[in-house]
N, C-alpha and C positions, 0 to 999 in steps of 0.2 A: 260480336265485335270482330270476327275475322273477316267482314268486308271490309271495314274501317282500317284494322292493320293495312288491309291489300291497298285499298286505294290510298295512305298517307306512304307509304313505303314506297310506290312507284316513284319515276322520276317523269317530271313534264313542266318545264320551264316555260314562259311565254312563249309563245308561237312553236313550240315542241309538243303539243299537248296528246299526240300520238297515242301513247303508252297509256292512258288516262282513259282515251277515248276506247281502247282497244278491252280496255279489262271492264268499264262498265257496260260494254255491251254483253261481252263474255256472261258477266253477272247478273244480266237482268232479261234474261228472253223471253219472250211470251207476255212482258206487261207493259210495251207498246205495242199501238196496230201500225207502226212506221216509224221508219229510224230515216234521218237526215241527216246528212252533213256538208256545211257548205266552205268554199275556198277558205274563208278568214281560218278555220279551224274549229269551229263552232261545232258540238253533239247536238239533232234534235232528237227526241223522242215524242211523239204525237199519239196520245190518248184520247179517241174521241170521245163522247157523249154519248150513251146507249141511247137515251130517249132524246127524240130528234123532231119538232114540230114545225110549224111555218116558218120562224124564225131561225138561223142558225144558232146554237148556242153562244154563251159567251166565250172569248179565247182568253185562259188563263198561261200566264207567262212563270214557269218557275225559273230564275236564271241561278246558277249555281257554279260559278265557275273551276274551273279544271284547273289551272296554272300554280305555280307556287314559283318565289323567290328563288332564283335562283342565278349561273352563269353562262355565257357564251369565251369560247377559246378566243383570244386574240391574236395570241403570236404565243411562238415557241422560240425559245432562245438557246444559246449555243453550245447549253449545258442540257437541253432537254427540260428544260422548266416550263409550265406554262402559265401567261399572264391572262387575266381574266378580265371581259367587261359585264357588269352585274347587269341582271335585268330583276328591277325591284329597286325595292328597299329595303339597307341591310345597316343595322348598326356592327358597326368593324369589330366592337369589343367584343362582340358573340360568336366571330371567325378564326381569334384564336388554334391553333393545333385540331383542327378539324379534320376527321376521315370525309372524304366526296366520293364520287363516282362519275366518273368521266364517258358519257356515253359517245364513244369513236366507231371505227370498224366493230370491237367488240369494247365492252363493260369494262372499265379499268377502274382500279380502286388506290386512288393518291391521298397527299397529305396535304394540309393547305395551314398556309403558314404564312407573315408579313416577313420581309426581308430585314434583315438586319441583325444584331448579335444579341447572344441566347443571356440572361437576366447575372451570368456568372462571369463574363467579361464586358458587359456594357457598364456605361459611367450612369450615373444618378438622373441624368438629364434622358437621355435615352430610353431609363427602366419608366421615367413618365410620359414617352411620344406617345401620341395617337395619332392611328394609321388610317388613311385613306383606302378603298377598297382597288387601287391602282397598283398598291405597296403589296400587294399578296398572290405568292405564286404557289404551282398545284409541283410536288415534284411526285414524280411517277418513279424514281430509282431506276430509270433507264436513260443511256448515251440518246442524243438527238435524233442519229439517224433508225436505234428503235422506237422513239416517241412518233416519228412524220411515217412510217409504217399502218400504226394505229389509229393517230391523232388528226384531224387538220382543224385549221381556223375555224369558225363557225360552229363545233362539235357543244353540244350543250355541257354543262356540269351543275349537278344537284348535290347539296350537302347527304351523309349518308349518316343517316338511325334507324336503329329499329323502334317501333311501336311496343310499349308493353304497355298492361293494366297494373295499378299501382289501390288496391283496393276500387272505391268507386270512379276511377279516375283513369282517362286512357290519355295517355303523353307520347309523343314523337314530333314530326314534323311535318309540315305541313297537313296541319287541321286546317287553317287557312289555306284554301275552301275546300276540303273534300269532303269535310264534316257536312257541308252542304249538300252535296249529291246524297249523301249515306240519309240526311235527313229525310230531305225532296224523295227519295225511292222508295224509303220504307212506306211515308206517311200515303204514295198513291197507293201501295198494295195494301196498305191500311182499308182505304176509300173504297178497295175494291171498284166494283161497278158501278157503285151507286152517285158518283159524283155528275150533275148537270152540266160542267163546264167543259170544253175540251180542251184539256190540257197538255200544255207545249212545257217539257221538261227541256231546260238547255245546259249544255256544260259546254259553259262560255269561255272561249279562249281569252289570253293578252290581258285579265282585268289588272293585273300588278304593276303592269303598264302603261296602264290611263282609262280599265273599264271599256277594250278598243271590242271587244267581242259581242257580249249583250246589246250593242246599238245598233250594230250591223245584224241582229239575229231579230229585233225589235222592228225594224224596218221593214224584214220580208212574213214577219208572222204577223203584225200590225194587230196586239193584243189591247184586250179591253181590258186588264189589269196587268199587273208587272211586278212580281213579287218577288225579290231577290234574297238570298238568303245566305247568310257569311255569318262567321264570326266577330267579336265585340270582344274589347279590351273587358280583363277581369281582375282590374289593378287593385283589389281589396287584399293587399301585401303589404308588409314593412317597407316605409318610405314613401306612402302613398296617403295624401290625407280622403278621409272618405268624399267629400264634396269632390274629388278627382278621382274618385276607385269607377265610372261609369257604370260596371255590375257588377252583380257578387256574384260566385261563383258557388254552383249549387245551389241556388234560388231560386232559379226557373228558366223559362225564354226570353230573353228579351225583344220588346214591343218599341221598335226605334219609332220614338217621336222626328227626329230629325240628326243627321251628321253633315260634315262640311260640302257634300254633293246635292243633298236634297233634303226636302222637307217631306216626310210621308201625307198622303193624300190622305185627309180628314177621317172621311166614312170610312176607307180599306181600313184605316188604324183601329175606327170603332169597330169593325164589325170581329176584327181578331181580337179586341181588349172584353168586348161582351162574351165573347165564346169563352174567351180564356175563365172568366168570372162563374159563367156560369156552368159552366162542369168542373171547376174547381181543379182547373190546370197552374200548377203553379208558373207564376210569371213576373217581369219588373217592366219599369217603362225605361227607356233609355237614350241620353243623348249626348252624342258624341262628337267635340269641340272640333274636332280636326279627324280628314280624310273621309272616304265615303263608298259607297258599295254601288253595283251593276243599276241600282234602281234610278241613279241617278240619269246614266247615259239611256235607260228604258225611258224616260221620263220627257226626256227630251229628241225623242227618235220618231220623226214622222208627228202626225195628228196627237192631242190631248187625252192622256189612257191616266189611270188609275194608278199607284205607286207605292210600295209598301217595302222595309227590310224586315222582316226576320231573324233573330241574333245567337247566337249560341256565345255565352261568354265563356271565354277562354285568356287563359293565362300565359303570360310571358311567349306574345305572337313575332312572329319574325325571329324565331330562335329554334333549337333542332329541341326545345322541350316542350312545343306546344301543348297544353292540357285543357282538357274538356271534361266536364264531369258527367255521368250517366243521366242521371237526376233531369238535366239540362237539355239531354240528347231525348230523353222521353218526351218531356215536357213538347218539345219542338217539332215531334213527330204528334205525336197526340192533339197537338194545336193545332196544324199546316193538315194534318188529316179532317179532323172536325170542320175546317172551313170548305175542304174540298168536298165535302158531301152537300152544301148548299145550304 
């Protein structure tokens, strides 16, 4: 689990995805035969096909994006406070008294807080506001003229956890999506050699922002499947009736029939539902009412490909307690390995 610590612990906001990109190549040497990277921000990694006949083989797309919820500086005000514009989506009530880390000239570590007065002098009406994420500034406990030193506009900011294991359970932030990469790696070094397809590993920049990475990466690999791979709500919690929990958690992988982006493409779906069945991978089927993953922009990127997500259910997403259960993280390697061997 200490690639997964490594990779949820970084910081890389849309279009920052640097730091992301920087530490999976670090981690993974020698198991592509080419590494890519193109302007959008996009990782490729390119694994060909040992046995290679008249035809080229097929090009298999793992999209797995890189980015997580997070902020860009907007201004700094005259107190040294800074205001933030979100990139994502963040429910306000989980931003709360939050520690962040402000990546400026160097690493700063502030406090993030909505403006206005503390629960011991506000009136009744106030202790029920709810905050817009406009209402919340980062204070760094330094005068202006040391914030503009460190700080400028545009400097990214990531909420700051650490990763720990909690029995079969690893929780921090941002699982969505690195849990993807950690899956997508393990399951090629799984495959070994023996996989027929040449496979295009990507860590797709911007998807928190519209899915902008994977279509631009779609475009220039022009892949005969597209299998994208994120996490899935795992609302089987208090407060949640089951016909709305989408997966249980610690059940298996989930096999997205369909989310608000795309419908998975028929056969891809069967051919991961038979494998799962028949090696007695545990697994669920999954469909989710609203929002949608990189397969949707693969899907409609160029000519007519193949389409498929891959789910890892995870708990309470868009929050610094992201959780993924082990169980889940096999399954998902064990499965995405077995189809890549043909």
């Amino acid at each position: 689990m200490e690639f997964l610590k490594a990779l949820t612990e970084v910081g890389g906001v849309p279009g920052r995805e640097e730091r992301v990109r920087d530490l999976i190549r670090k981690e993974t040497g020698g198991l592509f035969d080419e590494w890519q990277e193109d302007p959008m921000g996009n990782l490729i990694g390119i694994k060909r096909a040992k046995k290679r006949g008249k035809q080229d083989p097929r090009k298999v797309m793992l999209a797995c994006h890189l980015d997580e919820i997070g902020f860009y500086v907007k201004f700094i005000d005259d107190n040294g406070f800074l205001r933030l514009q979100n990139v994502g989506g963040f429910d306000t009530r989980n931003l709360f008294s939050r520690r962040v880390v402000v990546q400026g000239r160097k690493d700063l570590v502030g406090i993030l807080n909505p403006s206005g007065k503390p629960v011991h002098i506000a009136t009744d009406d106030e202790r029920r506001k709810t905050y817009d994420v406009g209402e919340f500034y980062v204070d760094l406990f330094m005068p202006r003229k040391d914030v503009e030193k460190l700080v400028a506009v545009g400097d990214p900011v990531v909420l700051w956890q650490e990763t720990v294991q909690i029995g079969d359970v690893v929780t921090g932030k941002s699982m969505d999506n690195r849990v993807a990469s950690w899956v997508a790696l393990n399951a090629i070094r799984k495959a070994g050699g023996k996989s027929p397809f040449d496979i295009y590993y990507v860590g797709a920049a911007q998807e928190e922002v519209g899915c902008r990475g994977a279509g631009v990466a779609a475009f220039g690999i022009e892949p005969d499947d597209g299998i994208a791979i994120d996490v899935t709500l795992a609302c089987d919690t208090p407060g949640v009736s089951k016909d709305l929990a989408v997966s249980e958690f610690g059940k298996g992988v989930a096999l997205k029939v369909m989310d608000g982006g795309s419908i998975s493409t028929r056969s891809l779906f069967d051919e991961f539902h038979k494998l799962a069945r028949k090696h007695k991978i545990p697994h669920q089927l999954e469909i989710l009412p609203r929002g949608g993953t990189d397969a949707a922009t693969i899907q409609r990127s160029g000519g007519a490909k193949r389409v498929f997500t891959l789910s890892v259910p995870t708990r309470y997403i868009h929050t610094t307690t992201e959780s993924v259960h082990q169980k889940d993280l096999k399954a998902a390697v064990d499965l995405l390995s077995r189809w890549l061997q043909g």
